[in-house]
C-alpha positions, 0 to 999 in steps of 0.5 A: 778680342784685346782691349785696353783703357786708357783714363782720359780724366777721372769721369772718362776713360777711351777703350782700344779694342782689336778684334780678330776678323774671324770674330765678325764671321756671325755678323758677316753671316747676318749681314748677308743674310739682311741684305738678301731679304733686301735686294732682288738679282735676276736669275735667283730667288729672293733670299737666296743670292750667293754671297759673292754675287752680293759682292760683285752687285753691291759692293763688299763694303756695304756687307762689312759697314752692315756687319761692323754696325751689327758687331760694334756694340757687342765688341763696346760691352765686352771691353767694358765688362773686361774691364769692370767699368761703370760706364755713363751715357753713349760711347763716342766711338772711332773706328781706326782700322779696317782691313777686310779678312785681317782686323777691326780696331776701333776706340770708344771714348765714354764717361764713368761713375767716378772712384768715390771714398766715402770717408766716416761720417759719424762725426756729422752734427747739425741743428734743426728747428725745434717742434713748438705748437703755441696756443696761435698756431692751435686757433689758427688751424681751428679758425681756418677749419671755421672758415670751411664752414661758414655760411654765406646770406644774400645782403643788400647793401655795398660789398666789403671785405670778406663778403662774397659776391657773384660777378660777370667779368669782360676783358679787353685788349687793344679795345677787343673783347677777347673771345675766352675773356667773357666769364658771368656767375663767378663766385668770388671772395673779396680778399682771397687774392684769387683771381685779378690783381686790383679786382678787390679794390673794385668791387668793394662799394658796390652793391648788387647791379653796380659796376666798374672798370680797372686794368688788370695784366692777365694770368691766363688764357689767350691773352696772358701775361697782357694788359686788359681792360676788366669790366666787372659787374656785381649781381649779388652781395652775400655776407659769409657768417661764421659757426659759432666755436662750440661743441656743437660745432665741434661735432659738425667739423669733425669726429669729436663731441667738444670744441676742446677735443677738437683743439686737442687734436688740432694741437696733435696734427700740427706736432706731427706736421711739425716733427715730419718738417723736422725730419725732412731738415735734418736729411737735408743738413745732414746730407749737405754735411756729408757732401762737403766730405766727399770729394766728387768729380762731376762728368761734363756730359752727364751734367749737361744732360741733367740741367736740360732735363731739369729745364724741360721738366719746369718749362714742359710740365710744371709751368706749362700746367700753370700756363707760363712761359719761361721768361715770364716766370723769370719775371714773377721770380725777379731773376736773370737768365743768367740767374737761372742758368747758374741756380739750375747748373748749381742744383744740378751738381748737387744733384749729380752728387748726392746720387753718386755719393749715396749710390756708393754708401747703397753699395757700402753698406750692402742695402737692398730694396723689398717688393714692399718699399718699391710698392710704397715707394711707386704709390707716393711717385704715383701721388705726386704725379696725379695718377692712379697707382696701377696706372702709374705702375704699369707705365713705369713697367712697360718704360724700363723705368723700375731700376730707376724706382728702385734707385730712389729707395736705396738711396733714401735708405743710404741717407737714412744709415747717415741720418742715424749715425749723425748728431741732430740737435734743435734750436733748445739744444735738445738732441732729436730723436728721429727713430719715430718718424714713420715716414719715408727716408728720401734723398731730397737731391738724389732724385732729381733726375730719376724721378723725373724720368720715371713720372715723365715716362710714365705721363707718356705712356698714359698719354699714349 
């Protein structure tokens, strides 16, 4: 076999392979062989159908088109291994020649990981925010802590702001009660903003049997997204009553004996929340600052493939758990298809970027992953998608999609070495020291499309 690669730009290169015909001898064997366990010829066993009577009963072409298939994809990886390319994607292949007992020439066209220098990087300077914990954000977090613990006593008088009231609620459309829009017994906190628009302003005057009437544009069901007529009815107002903020609140809230621990660790977890949010900027700046570095060719196909991904994975998993469609969402969002289109296209490219930049820094700075980082790694993944480690795992197993898990360390590792070398400074002008942080280094673009692959194999290996 001879091979030659001709650079059609710098993401795409066509392959030109000639094979000798003696080199399909094995696949012309197989050939015959598959043909004769799929045909029957009077006067011979199923099987056993020489191979010049196949020619004359079926045609020589069907055994060579039935070899060539067979022989194609062997020929493709040969050539790209010879000619050490890091190929992306399915070839689009061509065969030019055919000549039966002479040679099989074919072309494959197909897109490669481009050539990328990453130039030095220790140069990179950026500012995050600074960790500041004031004393409103210690009683918010207290308050908000008080508020799991209050207690709620039937009341008779008209509901007010932040009473709770249990209600029977009946929605209709055109006139029609829907059949899922009947719904009696809710427990509902005025104010929380939880369920109708305009609900609040409903119920609040009225007292234990009193009802009203609004509209309101449905959220879910079988009617969202329309116009309904709400009948809410009240059958029960209760006042919610706060602990008093003292120690011996303190002790029922928490582990602690007195209110001021518990406001001292209040303080502590809001640092750490705050110092982990830090972390996570300063990846995100340093890591558009090494993009704008790196010049990065991006293949069209790829692209392509990544924005449909990308609009799969929001119309099919996260706005279908939300019961939206598309265009209502981009309604909520106040954007234009074309908006959209151009802000996925964008991210996309970002996407595609920060993997081959960071690919290329795993490969330069010679990093390599631990069973311990992949099986940390796979239990956040498993996390985030809502199942069980073991579950997630052996679906991520039985689809191939462990090299993709792996991807997504190294690369987190690949963004930390920049992170490291990088001068991150807080809005005080102090330098940050980003050594403590415990947590994860992650490529915040670099995952877009493998993680999604990962998780989506993973759900429909579950489902399956």
């Amino acid at each position: 076999m001879k091979s030659a690669v001709e650079t059609l730009n710098p993401t795409r290169v066509r392959l030109t392979v000639e094979v000798p015909f003696e080199e399909l001898k094995d696949s012309l064997d197989a050939a015959y062989k598959k043909i004769n366990q799929q045909v029957t010829v009077k006067g011979f066993r199923k099987g056993k159908v020489p191979a010049r009577v196949i020619d004359q009963r079926f045609g020589r072409g069907a055994v060579l088109e039935e070899a060539v298939n067979d022989a194609l994809p062997k020929f493709y990886t040969d050539a790209v291994n010879e000619a050490e390319l890091n190929v992306l994607g399915q070839p689009e292949v061509d065969i030019t020649e055919l000549k039966d007992g002479e040679t099989l020439n074919f072309t494959a066209e197909v897109d490669i990981r481009p050539s990328i220098e990453i130039p030095d990087f220790s140069g990179i300077e950026v500012e995050v925010d600074a960790v500041e914990v004031t004393d409103e954000d210690v009683a918010k977090a207290v308050e908000e802590l008080r508020e799991r613990f209050a207690s709620t006593s039937p009341v008779e008088r008209a509901a007010e702001d932040g009473d709770v009231v249990t209600i029977d609620l009946e929605a209709k459309v055109d006139g029609e009660v829907l059949e899922d829009g009947v719904a009696d017994g809710v427990s509902y906190t005025i104010g929380s903003g939880e369920l109708l628009d305009g609900i609040d302003d409903a119920v609040k005057g009225l007292e234990a049997g009193g009802e009203a009437t609004f509209t309101s544009e449905l959220k879910g069901g079988s009617a969202a997204g329309k116009e309904a007529e709400v009948t809410v009815k009240v059958t029960q107002v209760a006042a919610r009553e706060l602990p008093e903020l003292d120690d011996e609140f303190a002790q029922l809230a928490s582990e602690f004996d007195t209110i001021e621990e518990l406001r001292a660790d209040s303080r502590k977890r809001l640092e750490n929340m705050k110092q982990y949010d830090q972390a996570t900027q300063a990846q995100e700046r340093v890591l558009e600052k090494l993009l704008e570095l790196v010049e990065v060719p991006v293949p069209e196909k790829l692209l392509e493939d990544e924005v449909n991904t990308r609009k799969h994975n929001l119309e099919h998993h996260q706005l279908g758990q939300m019961g939206l469609d598309l265009a209502k969402y981009l309604e909520i969002q106040g954007k234009s298809e074309e908006e959209f289109e151009a802000e996925t296209r964008e991210a996309a490219v970002k996407g595609i970027k920060t993997q081959f930049v960071l690919d290329e820094l795993v490969k330069q700075e010679k990093l390599n992953v631990n069973q311990e980082e992949l099986t940390e790694h796979l239990m956040r993944r498993a996390a985030s998608s809502g199942m069980s480690p073991d579950q997630f795992a052996q679906a991520v197993v039985e689809g191939g999609q462990v090299p993709l898990l792996v991807g997504e360390v190294a690369r987190g590792k690949a963004l930390a070495v920049v992170v490291e070398k990088a001068t991150v400074k807080d809005t005080n002008g102090e330098v940050v020291d980003l050594d403590d942080e415990d947590e994860e280094t992650e490529a915040p673009e670099a995952e877009a499309t493998d993680s999604a692959e990962a998780t989506e194999s993973a759900e429909e290996k579950t489902e399956g």
